[in-house]
C-alpha positions as CSV (number, residue, x, y, z in Angstrom):
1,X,14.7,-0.6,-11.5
2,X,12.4,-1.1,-8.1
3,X,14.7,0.4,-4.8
4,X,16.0,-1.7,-2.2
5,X,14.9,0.9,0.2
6,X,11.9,3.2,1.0
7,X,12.6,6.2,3.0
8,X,8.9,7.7,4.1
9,X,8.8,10.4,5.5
10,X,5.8,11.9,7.4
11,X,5.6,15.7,7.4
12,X,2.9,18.0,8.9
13,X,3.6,22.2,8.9
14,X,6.9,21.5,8.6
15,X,10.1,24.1,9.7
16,X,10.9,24.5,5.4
17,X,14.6,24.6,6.6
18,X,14.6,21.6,8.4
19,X,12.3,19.8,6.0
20,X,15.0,20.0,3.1
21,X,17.9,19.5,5.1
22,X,16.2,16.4,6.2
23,X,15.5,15.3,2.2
24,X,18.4,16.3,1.1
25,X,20.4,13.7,3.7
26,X,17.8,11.1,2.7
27,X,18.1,11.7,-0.9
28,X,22.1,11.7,-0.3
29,X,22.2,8.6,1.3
30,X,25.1,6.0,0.2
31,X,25.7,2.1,-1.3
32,X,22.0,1.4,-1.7
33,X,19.1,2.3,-4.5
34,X,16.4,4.1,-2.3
35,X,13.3,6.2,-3.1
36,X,11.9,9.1,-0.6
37,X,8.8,9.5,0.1
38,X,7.3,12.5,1.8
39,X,3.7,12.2,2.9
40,X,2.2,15.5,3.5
41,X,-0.2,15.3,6.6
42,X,-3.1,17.9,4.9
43,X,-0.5,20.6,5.7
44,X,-2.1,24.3,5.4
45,X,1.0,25.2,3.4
46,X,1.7,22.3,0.9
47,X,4.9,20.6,1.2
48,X,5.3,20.0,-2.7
49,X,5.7,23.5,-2.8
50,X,8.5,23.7,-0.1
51,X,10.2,20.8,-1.7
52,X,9.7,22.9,-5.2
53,X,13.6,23.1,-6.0
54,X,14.3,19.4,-5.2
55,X,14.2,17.8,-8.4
56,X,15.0,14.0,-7.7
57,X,13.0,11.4,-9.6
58,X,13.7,9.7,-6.5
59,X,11.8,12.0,-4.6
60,X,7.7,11.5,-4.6
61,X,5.3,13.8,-2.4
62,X,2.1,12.4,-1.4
63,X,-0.3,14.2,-0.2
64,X,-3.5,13.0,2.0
65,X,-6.1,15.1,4.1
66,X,-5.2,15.5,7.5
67,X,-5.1,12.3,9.5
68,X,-2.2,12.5,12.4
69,X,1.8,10.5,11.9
70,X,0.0,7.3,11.8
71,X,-2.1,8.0,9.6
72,X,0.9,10.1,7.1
73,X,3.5,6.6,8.0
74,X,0.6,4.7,6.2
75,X,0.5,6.3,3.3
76,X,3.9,5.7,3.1
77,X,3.5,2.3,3.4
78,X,0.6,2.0,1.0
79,X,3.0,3.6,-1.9
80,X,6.2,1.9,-0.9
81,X,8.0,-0.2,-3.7
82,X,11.4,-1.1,-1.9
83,X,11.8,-4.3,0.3
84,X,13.3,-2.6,3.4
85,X,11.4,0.5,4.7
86,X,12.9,3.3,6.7
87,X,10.6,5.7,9.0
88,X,11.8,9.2,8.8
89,X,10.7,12.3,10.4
90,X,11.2,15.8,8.8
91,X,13.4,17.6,10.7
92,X,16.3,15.0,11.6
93,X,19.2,14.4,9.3
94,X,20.6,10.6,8.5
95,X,23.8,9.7,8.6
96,X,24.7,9.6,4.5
97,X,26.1,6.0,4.6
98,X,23.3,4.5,7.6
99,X,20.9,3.1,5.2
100,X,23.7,0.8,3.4
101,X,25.3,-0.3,6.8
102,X,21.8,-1.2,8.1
103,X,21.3,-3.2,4.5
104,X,23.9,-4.8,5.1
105,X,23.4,-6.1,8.6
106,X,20.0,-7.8,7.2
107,X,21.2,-9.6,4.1
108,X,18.8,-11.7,3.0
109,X,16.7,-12.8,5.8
110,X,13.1,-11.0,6.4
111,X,12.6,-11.5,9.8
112,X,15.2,-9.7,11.2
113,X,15.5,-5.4,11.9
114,X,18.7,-3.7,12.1
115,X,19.2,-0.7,14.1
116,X,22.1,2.4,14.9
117,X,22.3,4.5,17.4
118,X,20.5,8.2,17.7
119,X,22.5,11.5,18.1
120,X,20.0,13.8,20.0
121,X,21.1,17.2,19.2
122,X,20.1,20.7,19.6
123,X,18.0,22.9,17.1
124,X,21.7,23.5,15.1
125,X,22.0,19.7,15.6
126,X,24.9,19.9,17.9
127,X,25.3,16.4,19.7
128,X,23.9,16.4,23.4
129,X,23.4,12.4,24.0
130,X,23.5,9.5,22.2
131,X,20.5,6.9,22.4
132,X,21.7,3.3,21.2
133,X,21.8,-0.5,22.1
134,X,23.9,-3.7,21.9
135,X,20.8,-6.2,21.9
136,X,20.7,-9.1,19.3
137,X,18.4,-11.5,18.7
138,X,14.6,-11.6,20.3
139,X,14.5,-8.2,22.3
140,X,10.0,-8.3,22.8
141,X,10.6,-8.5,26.5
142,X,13.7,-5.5,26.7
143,X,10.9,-3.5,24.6
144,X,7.6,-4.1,26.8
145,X,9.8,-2.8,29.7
146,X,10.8,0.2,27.9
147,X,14.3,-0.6,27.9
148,X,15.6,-0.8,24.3
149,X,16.7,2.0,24.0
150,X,16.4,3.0,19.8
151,X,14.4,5.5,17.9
152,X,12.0,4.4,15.1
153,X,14.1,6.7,12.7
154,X,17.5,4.2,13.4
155,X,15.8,1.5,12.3
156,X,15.7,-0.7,8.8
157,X,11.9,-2.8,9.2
158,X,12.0,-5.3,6.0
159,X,8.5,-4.9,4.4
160,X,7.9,-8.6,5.4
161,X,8.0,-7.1,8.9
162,X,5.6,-4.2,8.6
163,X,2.8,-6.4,7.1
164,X,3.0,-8.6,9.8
165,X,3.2,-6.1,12.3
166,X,0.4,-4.5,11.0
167,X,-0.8,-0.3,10.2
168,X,0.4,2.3,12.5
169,X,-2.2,3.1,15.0
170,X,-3.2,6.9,15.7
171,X,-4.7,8.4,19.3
172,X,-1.1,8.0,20.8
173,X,0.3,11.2,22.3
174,X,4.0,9.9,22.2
175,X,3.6,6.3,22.0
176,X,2.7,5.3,18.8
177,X,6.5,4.4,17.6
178,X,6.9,2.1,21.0
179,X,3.1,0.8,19.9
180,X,4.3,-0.1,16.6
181,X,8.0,-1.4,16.8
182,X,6.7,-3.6,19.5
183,X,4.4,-5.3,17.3
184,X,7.4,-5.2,14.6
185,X,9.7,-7.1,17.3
186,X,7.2,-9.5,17.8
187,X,7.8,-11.2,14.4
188,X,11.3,-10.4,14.3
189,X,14.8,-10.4,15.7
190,X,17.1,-7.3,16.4
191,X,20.6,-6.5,15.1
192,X,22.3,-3.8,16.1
193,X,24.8,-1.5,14.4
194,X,27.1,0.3,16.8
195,X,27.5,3.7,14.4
196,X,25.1,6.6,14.5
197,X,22.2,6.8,11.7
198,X,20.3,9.3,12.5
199,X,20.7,13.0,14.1
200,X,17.6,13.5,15.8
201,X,17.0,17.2,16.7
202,X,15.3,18.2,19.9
203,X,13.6,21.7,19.8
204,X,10.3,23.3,21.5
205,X,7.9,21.4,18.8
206,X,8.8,18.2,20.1
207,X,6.1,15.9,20.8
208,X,8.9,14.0,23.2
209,X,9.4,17.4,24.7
210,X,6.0,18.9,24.8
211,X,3.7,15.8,26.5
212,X,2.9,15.9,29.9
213,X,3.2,12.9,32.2
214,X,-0.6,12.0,32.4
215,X,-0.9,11.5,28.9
216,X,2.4,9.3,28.5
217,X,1.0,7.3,31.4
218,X,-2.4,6.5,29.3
219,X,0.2,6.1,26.1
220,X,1.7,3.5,28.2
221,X,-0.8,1.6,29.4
222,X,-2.6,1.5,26.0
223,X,0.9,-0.2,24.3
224,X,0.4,-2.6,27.6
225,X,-3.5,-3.1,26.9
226,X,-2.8,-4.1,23.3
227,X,0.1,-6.5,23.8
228,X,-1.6,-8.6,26.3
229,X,-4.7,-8.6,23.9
230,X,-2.7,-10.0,21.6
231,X,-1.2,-12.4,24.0
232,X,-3.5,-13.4,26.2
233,X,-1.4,-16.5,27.4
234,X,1.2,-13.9,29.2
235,X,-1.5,-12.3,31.2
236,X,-1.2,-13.1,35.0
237,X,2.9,-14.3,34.5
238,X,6.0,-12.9,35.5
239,X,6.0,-10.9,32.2
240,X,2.6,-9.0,32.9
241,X,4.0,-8.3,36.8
242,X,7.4,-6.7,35.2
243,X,6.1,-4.8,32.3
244,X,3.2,-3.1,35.0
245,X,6.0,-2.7,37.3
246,X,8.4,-1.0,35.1
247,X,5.4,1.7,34.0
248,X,4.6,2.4,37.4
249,X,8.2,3.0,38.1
250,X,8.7,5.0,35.1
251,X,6.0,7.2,35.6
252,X,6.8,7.6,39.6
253,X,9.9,8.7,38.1
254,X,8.4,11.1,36.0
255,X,6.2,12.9,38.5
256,X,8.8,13.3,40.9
257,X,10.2,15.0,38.2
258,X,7.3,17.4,37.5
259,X,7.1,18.1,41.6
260,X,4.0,15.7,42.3
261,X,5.8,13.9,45.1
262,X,2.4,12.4,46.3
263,X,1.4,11.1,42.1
264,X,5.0,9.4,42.3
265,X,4.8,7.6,46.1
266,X,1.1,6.4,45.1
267,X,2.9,4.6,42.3
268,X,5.9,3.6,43.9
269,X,3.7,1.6,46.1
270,X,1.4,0.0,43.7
271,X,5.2,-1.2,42.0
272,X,6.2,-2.4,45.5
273,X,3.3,-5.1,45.6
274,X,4.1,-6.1,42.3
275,X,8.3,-6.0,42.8
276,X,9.4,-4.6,46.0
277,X,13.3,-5.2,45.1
278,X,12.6,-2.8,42.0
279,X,10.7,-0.6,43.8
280,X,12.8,0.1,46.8
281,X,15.9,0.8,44.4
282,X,13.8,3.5,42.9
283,X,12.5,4.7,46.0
284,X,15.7,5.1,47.2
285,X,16.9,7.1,43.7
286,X,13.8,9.6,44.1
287,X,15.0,10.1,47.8
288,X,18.2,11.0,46.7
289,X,17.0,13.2,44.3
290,X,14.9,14.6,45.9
291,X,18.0,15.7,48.7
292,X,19.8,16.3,45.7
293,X,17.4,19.2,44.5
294,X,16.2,20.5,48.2
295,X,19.6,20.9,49.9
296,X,20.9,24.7,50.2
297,X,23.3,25.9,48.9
């Protein structure tokens, strides 16, 4: 019998631990026929042999030469059987009855993409925050501005989706999830689940955690590049003025953070001509930050 689901997971020098806790909850998830696949990203140490002692026939390791997540996700793609597919990463754990729930919520339409809420958690996976959303229906624009706030790993793409929205694309430093459920959102409509689905586990080999702000800024202006390529009729409209805006702000944001108070007013101001309301609200949040962090004790 072919599985409803696909769980592919991409996996490159992976912690062994991690990697078969994060099998073993996708393996164990409940209410739906699923298969697992683990692509192995040209690791030095091969991952079949990690995965040794797992013996699933659900369970199929693939192994290609050395290509990068978008090129391991596409593998998965390429070997996928089930009609929903479910982008895992290996070292976060899934919620054992998230894949069902997330079933459920698309029935038997194909242009539509459930999604549950992320626990980000510690290295022991002890909750810290929780990411999640309440958007239904056509969220393109709450993604371009890089407010819906969901991980890749929470969500349930039917494969309908992911051949429309086309291959993961490589030479992102973080981006390449926004890149690719962006295109995803662009053929379909959202549904949200209000339960957590996936325990995503922050620790010091984080890409999320590692990038630096320079390279997230290109990240972002490539995602914005590629969506007005492919549509060109937005260029010059309100759209196009938000979605610059809210990188500028964003970034602003984030080299304030990192202490370069002169890389974060040169972008405030190039937000301002663009929208001055937004602007000035975040101008006045870095100020107060900023009084925050420099007044003594």
């Amino acid at each position: 019998m072919e599985p409803e689901v696909t769980l592919a997971m991409a996996a490159w020098r992976p912690e062994s631990g991690w990697l078969r806790e994060a099998v073993a909850s996708a393996l164990d998830q409940r209410g739906c026929t699923r298969e697992l696949i683990v692509v192995d990203d040209g690791s030095p140490e091969p991952v079949a042999g990690l995965l040794a002692e797992t013996d699933d026939p659900r369970l199929r390791v693939v192994r290609i030469e050395h290509g990068g997540t978008a090129a391991a996700r596409n593998a998965g793609i390429e070997h996928a059987r089930g009609r929903f597919i479910r982008f895992l990463d290996a070292d976060d754990v899934l919620e054992p009855e998230s894949t069902a729930r997330l079933v459920r919520l698309i029935g038997g339409r194909d242009h539509v993409v459930a999604y549950g809420a992320t626990l980000v958690c510690d290295e022991s996976l002890r909750p810290l925050r929780t990411i999640g959303s309440d958007l239904r229906g056509n969220a393109v624009e709450t993604c371009l501005l890089g407010r819906f706030a969901v991980r890749h790993v929470s969500m349930l793409f039917p494969r309908r989706v992911v051949e429309l929205a086309g291959p993961w694309v490589g030479g992102f430093h973080v981006s390449e999830d926004w890149d690719f459920v962006l295109r995803a959102l662009e053929h379909a409509e959202v549904v949200p689940d209000p339960l957590p689905a996936t325990y995503y586990r922050r620790h010091g080999a984080s890409r999320t955690g590692a990038a630096d702000v320079e390279a997230g800024e290109q990240d972002r202006e490539r995602v914005l590049q590629r969506f007005f390529e492919r549509n060109p009729r937005e260029r010059g409209t309100r759209l196009e003025r938000s979605a610059r805006a809210a990188l500028l702000l964003d970034r602003a944001s984030a080299y304030a953070a990192a202490g370069a108070r002169g890389a974060a007013l040169r972008r405030l101001a190039r937000a301002a001509r663009l929208q001055p309301v937004a602007a000035g609200r975040s101008a006045l949040a870095l100020a107060a930050r900023e009084v925050r962090h420099t007044r003594p004790a």
